[in-house]
N, C-alpha and C positions, 0 to 999 in steps of 0.2 A: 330707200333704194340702197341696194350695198355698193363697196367701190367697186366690183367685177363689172357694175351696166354702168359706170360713166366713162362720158367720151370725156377722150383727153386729146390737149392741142398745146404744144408750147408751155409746158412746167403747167397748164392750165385743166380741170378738169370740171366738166357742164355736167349735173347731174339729168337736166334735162334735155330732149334731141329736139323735141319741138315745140313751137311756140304756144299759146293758145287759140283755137279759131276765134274769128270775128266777133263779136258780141256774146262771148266765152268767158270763164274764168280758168285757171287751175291755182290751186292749193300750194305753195311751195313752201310753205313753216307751218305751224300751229297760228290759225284764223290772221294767216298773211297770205293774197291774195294776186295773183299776176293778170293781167288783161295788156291788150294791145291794140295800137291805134295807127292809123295808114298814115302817110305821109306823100304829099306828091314828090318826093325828090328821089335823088340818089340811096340813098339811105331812107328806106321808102316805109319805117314804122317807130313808135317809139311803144319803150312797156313803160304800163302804168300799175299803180298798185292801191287796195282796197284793202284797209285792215278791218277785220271787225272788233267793232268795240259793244258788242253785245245787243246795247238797242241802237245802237246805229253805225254807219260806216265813215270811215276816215278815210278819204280818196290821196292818193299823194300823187302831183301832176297830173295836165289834164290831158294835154293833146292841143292839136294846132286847131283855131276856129274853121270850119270848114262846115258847111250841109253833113258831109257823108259822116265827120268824125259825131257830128250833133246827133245825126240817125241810129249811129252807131251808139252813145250814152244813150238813148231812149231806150233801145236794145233791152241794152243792160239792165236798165233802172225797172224794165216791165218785166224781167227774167230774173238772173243770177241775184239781183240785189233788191231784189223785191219786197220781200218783208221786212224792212226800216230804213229809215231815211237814211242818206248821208250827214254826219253832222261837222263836217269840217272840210278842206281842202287845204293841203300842206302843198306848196309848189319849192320845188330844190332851188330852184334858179327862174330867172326872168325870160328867158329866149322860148319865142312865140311857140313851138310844140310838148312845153311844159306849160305855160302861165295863159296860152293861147283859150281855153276854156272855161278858167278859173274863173271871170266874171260871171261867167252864164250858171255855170254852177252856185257859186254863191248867189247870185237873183234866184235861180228856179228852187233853193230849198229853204233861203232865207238864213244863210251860215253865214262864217265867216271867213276869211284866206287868211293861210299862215304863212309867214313868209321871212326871212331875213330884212330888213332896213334897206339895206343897200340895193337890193334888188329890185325892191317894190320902187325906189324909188329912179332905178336906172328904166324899168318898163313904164311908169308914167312919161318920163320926160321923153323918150325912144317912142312912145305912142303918141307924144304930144309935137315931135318933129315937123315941121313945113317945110311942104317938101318945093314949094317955093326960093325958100331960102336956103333949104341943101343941096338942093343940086346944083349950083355952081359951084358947090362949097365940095364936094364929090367930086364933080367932071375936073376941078383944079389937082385935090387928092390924086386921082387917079392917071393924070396928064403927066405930072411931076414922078408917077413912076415907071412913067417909060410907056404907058399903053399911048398907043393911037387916038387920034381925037375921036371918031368915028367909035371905037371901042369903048374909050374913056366915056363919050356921053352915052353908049348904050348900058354900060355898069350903073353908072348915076343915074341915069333916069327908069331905071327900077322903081324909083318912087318910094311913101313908104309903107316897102313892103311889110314892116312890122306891125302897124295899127291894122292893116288887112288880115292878118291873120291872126290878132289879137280882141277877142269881144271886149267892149269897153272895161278897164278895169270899176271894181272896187272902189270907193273913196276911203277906207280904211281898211288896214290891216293889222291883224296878231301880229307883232314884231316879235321876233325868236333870234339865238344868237346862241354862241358856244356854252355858254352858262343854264340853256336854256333842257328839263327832261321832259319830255310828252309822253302821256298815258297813252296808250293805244295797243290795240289785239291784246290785253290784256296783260302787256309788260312796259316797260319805261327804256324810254328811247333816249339816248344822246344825242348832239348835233356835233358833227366835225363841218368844221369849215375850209374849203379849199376855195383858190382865186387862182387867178388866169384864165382859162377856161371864162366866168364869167365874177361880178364881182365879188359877192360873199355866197357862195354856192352852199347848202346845205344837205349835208350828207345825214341821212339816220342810221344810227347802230343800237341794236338791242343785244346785249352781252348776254342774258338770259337765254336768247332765241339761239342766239348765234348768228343775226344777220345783217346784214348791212344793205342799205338802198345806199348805193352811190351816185345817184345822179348821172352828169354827163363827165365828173371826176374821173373816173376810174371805167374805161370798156374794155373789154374783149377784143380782141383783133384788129380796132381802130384806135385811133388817136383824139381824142378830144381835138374840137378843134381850138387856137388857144390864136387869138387876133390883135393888131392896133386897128383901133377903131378909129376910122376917117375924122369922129368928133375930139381926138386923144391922138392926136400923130407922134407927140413924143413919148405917150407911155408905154412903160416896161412889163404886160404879161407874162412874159415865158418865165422870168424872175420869180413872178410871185407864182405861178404853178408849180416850179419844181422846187420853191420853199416849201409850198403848203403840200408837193405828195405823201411826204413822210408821215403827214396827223394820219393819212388814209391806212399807211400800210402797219400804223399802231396797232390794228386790229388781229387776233390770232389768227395764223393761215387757215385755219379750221373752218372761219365763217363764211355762210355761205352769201356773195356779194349778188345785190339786185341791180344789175343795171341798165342806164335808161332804153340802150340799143343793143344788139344782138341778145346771148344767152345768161340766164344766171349762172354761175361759176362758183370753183375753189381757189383759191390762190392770189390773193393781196397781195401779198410781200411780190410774188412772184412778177405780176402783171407790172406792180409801181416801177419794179428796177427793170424791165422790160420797156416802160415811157420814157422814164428819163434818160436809158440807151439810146430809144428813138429822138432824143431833141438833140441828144449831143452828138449824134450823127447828122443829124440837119446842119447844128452848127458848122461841123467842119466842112459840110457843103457849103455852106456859107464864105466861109473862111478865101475856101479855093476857090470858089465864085468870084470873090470882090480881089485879089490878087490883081489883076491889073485894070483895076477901077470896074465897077458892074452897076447899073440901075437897077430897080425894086425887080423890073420887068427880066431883065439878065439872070437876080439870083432868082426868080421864081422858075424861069425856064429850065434850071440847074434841079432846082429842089422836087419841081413837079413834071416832069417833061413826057404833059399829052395838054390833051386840048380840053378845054372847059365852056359852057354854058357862062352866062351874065353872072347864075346866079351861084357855082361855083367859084367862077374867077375870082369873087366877091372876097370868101372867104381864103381862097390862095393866098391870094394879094395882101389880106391880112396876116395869116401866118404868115407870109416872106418877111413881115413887117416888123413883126415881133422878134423874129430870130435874129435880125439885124438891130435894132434897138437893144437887143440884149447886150451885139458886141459892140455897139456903141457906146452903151452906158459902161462897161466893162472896160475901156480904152481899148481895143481892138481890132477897131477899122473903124474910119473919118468918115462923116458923112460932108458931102461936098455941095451946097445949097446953090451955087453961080448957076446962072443958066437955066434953061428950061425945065431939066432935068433933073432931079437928086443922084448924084452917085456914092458909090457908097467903097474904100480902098483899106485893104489891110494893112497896118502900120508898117509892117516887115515887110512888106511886096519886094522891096529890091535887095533883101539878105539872102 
């Protein structure tokens, strides 16, 4: 495709306009392969990718466990990918509409899942949650940041959503890591590792090809979404994301990035310094937010101001969580534990 038929958005250009239909494929490199999978949410698909590896297929990400998404790989498996197995499944990250299939798949072909350490081991324990014993441990989370009780227990007793939309994993996996090359579509792939977002997320880049699968690292027109997780109240995310952007935008503006939501793209360098814009304007929403003291719930109102579902607020509530831990690890506003409430004040408020 020349540069005169791509669209372009924001220093960004989409070689492609449309997605692929349902139980589809289309070609986007030499035997590198795009498919797409629905999602009940907002953000309502994720793309997955199929490399061929000659006699068989390397699936990367699965899709969230669901009937329709299961209907939808049978699709596949009796159409576009028909004559030879799959022989692996590489999942980037743990979060159910990547790793949400990954058991099924490795039981129906008898493979094995590859996966980072950290990850495999954050979806065991996130799948192996009681949800007995988290949700008072949530409705307290979510009390202490200013929501309502009536609110607070409707966010916590979501239950856990995660083993629901997670087929049982694996009892073992390929552990992979920054050191780690993988054979596939007939070139040798790297791993960049980025965190925030989630804990050792695995990005692939083939320098041969020219392309890059980024995961949920690196999108188009969204934000990754980058959380404190109600298990981790004091840790620092947003830290470790906009350390680890820079390994992504190592890559030359030339390649062409696969990523997990909207379209594939040109421009790395371009998109990184475009995120890290977006968090350091959050920050100083933040900032002016907590000026004369603000709860989780005040700066969220500041940072997102419309209304949310359970299972957005979920993750709201987590990035407000994060951008405030940053400046609190950072010495830049006090967090205040008295009281029902956490508040959270800028050092300088009265300068």
């Amino acid at each position: 495709m020349n540069e005169q038929s791509l669209l372009t958005a924001e220093g960004l250009s989409f070689p492609f306009s449309k997605a692929p239909a349902p139980g589809a494929l289309i070609e986007v490199a030499p035997r590198v392969h795009w498919l797409r999978m629905p999602l009940p949410y907002a953000l309502n698909h994720i793309n997955l990718w199929a490399l061929d590896d000659g006699d068989s297929w390397t699936i990367v990400d699965s899709g969230l466990f669901t009937r329709e998404t299961q209907d939808l790989w049978e699709r596949v498996f009796a159409g576009p990918l028909s004559e030879k197995p799959v022989g692996r499944v590489i999942c980037t990250h743990f979060h159910p509409d990547h790793m949400g299939m990954a058991g099924w798949l490795t039981e129906k072909f008898g493979i094995q899942l590859w996966a980072t350490e950290l990850e495999f081991e954050c979806a065991r324990s996130t799948f192996a949650q009681n949800e007995e014993m988290m949700t008072p441990i949530l409705t307290e989370h979510y009390r202490r940041a200013g929501l309502d009780n009536a609110v607070a227990q409707a966010v916590a007793t979501r239950g856990n959503a995660y083993s629901r939309r997670v087929y049982p994993l694996p009892e073992r996996i390929v552990s992979v890591d920054a050191t780690t090359l993988i054979a596939a579509a007939g070139t040798q792939w790297r791993l960049i590792i980025g965190e925030g977002h989630s804990p050792q997320l695995a990005g692939l880049y083939s320098e041969e090809l020219g392309v890059f699968i980024s995961g949920d690292q690196v999108l188009p027109g969204i934000s990754p979404n980058v959380s404190v997780r109600p298990t981790e109240p004091l840790s620092n995310p947003l830290e470790k994301f906009l350390a680890t952007l820079p390994r992504f935008s190592a890559v030359p503006e030339c390649t062409l990035v696969l990523p997990s939501h909207k379209l594939p793209f040109y421009g790395v360098q371009a998109r990184v310094s475009q995120l890290i814009a977006h968090h350091h304007e959050r920050l100083d929403i933040t900032r002016e937010a907590c000026k004369s003291g603000a709860s989780v719930k005040d700066v969220l109102k500041a940072m997102f101001p419309r209304d949310f579902d359970a299972h957005q607020l979920h993750f709201a509530l987590g990035e407000t969580l994060a951008h405030l831990n940053y400046l609190v690890e950072n010495g830049e506003i006090e967090k205040n534990t008295d009281g029902d409430v956490d508040t959270y004040t800028t050092k300088d408020a009265s300068a």
